[in-house]
DSSP file (Angstrom, degrees, kcal/mol; ACC not computed):
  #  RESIDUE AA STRUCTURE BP1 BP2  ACC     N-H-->O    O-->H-N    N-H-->O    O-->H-N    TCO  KAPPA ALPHA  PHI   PSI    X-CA   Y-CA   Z-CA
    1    1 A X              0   0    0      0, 0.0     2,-0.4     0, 0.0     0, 0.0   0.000 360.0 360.0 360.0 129.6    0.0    0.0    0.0
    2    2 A X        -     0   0    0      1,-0.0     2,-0.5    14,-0.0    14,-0.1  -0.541 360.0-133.5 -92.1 128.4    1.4    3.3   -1.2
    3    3 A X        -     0   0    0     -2,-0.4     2,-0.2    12,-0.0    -1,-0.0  -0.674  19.0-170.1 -73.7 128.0    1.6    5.9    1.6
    4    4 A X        -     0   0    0     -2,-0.5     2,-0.3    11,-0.1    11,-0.1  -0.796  12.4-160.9-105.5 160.6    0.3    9.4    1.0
    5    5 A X  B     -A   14   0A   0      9,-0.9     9,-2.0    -2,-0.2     3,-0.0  -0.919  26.5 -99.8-148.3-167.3    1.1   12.3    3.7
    6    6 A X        -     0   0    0     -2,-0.3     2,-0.3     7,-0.2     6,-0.2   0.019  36.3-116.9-108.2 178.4    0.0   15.4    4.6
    7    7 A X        -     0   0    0      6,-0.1     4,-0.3    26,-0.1    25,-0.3  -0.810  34.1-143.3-116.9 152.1    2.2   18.9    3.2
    8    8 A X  S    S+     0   0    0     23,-1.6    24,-0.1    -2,-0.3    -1,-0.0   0.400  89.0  51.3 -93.5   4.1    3.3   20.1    6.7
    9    9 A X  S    S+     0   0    0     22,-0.5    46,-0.2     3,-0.1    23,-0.1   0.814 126.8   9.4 -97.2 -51.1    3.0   23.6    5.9
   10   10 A X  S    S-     0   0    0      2,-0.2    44,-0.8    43,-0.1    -2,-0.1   0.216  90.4-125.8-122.6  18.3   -0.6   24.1    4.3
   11   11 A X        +     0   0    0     -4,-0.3     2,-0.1     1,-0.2    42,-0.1   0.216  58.7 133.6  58.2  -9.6   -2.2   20.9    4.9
   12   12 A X        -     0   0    0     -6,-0.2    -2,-0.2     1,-0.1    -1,-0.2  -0.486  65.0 -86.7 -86.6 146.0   -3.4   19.6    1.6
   13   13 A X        -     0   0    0     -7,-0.2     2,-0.3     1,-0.1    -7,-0.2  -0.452  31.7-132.2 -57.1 141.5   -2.6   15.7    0.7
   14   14 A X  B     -A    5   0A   0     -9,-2.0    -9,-0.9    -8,-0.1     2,-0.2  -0.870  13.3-146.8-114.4 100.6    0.7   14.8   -1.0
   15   15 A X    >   -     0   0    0     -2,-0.3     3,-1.4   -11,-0.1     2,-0.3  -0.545  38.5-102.1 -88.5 147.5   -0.1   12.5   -3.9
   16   16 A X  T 3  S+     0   0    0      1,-0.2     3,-0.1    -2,-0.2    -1,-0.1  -0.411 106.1  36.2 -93.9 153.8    3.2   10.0   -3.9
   17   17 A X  T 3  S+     0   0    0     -2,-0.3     2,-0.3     1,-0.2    -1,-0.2   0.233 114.5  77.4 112.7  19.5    5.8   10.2   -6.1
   18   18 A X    <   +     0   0    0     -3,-1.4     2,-0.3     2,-0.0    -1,-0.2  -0.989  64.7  52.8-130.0 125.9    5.3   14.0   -5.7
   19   19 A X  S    S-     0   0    0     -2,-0.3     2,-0.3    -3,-0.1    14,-0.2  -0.923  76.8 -95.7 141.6-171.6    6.1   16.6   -3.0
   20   20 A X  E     -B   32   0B   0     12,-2.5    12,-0.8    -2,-0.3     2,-0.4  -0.918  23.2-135.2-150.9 159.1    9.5   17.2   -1.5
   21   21 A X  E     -B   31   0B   0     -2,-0.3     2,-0.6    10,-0.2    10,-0.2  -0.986  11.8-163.3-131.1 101.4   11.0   15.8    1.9
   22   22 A X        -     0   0    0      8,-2.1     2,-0.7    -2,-0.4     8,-0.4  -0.907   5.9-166.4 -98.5 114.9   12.9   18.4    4.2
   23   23 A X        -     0   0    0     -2,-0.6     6,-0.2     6,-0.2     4,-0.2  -0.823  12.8-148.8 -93.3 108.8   15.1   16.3    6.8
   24   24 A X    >   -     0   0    0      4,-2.3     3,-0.6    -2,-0.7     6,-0.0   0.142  30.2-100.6 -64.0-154.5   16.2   18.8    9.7
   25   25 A X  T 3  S+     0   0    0      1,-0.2    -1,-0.1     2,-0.1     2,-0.1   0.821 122.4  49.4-111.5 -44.0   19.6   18.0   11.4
   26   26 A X  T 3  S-     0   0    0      1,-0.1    -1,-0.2     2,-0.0    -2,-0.1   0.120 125.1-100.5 -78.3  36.0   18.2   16.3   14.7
   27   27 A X  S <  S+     0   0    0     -3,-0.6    -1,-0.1     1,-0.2    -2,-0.1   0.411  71.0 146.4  89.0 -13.1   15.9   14.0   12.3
   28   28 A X        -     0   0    0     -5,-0.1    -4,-2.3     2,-0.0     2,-0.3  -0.512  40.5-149.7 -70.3 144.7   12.3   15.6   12.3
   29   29 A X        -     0   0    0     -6,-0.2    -6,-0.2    -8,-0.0     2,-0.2  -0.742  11.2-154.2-114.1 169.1   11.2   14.8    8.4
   30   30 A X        -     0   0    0     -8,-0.4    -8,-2.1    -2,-0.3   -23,-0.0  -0.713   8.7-131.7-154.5 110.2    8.8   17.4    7.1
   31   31 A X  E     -B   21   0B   0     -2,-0.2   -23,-1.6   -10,-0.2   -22,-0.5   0.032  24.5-175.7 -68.3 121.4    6.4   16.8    4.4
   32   32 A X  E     -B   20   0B   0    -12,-0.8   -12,-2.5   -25,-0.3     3,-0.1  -0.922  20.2-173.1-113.4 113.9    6.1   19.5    1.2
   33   33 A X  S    S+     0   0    0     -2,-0.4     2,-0.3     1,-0.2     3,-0.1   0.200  77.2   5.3-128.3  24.3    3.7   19.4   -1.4
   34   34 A X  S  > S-     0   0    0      1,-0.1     4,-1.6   -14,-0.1    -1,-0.2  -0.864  75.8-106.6-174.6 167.3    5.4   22.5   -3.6
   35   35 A X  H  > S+     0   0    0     -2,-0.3     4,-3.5     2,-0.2     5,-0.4   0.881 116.4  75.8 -80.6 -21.6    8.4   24.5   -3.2
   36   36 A X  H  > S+     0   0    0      2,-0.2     4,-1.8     1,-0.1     5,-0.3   0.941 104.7  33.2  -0.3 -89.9    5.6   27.2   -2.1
   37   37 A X  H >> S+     0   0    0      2,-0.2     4,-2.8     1,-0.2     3,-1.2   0.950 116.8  57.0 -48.5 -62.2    5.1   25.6    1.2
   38   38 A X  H 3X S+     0   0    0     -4,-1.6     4,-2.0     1,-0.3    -1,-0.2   0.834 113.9  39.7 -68.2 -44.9    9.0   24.6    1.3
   39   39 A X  H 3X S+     0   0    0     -4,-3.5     4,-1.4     2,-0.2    -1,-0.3   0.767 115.5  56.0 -84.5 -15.6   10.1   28.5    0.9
   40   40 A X  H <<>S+     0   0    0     -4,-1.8     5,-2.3    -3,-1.2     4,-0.3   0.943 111.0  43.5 -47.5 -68.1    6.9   29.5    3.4
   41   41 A X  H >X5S+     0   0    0     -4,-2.8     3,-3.0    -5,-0.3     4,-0.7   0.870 113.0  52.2 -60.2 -84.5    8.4   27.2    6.0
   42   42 A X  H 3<5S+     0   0    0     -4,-2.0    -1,-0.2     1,-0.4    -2,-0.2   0.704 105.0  53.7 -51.8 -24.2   12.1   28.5    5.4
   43   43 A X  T 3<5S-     0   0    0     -4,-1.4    -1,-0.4     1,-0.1    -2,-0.2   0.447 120.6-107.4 -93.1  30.6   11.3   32.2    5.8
   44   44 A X  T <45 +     0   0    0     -3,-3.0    -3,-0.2    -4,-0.3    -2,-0.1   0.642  61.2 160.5  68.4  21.7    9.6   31.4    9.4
   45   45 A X     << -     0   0    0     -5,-2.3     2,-0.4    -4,-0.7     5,-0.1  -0.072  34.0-142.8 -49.1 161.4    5.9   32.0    8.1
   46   46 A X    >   -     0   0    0      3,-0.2     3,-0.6     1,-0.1   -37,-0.1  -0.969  10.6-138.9-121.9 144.7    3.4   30.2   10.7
   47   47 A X  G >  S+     0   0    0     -2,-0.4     3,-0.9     1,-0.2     9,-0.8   0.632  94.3  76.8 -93.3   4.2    0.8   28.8    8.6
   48   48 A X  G 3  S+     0   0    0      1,-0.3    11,-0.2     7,-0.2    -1,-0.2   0.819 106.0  38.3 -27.1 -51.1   -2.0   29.8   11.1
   49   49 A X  G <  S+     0   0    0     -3,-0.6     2,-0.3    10,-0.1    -1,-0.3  -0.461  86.3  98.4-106.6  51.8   -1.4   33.2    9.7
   50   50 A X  S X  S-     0   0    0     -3,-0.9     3,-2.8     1,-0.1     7,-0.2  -0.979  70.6-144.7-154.0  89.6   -1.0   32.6    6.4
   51   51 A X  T 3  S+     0   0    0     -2,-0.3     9,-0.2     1,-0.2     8,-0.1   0.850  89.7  49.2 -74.1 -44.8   -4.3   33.3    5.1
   52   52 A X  T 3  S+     0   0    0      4,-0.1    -1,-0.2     5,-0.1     2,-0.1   0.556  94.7 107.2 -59.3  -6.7   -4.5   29.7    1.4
   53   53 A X  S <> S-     0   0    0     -3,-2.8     4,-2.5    -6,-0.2     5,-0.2  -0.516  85.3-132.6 -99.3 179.1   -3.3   27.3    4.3
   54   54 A X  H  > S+     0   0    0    -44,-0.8     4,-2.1     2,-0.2    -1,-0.2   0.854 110.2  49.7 -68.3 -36.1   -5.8   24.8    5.8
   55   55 A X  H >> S+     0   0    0    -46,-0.2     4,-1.8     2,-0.2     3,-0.7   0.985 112.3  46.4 -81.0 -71.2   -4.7   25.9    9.5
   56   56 A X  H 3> S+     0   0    0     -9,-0.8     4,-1.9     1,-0.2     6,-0.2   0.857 107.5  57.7 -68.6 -28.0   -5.1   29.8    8.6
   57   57 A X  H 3X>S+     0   0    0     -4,-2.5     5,-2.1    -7,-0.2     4,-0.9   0.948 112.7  45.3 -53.8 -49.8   -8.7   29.1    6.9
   58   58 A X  H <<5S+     0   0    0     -4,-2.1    -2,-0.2    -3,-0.7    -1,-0.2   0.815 107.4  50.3 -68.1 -16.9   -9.5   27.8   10.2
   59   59 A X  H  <5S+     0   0    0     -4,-1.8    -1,-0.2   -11,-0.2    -3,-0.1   0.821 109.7  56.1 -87.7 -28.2   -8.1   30.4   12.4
   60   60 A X  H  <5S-     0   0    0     -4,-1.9    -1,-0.2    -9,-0.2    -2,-0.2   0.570 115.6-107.0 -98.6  17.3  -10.1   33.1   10.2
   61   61 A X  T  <5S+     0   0    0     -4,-0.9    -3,-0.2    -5,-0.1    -1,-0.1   0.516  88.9 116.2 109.3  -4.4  -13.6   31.6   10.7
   62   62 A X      <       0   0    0     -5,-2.1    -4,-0.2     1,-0.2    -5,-0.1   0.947 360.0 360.0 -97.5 -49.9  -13.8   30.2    6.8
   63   63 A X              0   0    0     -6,-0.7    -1,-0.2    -9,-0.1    -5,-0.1   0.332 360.0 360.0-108.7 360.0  -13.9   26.2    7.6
């Protein structure tokens, strides 16, 4: 069974053989589904406040 996972930035499913995989230096893996998300996450965005992610839809009342 092929694993799918979650983007860790914006939430949407990561269909596989697609996405990118950031491994930090103590080992946490972190799930990507465009270099969007990947350059989100590097410049210290939170996606709470980030109004397209699944987590910042929820925080402003939309879902």
């Amino acid at each position: 069974m092929v694993e799918t996972y979650k983007c860790n930035f914006c939430g949407k499913a990561i269909e596989p053989g697609t996405g990118r995989l950031f491994v930090r230096k103590d080992g946490a893996l972190f799930y990507f589904c465009s270099m969007k998300c990947h350059k989100n996450y590097d410049l210290g965005r939170v996606p709470r406040k980030v109004a397209w992610t699944e987590a910042g839809r929820k925080a402003l009342g939309k879902e």
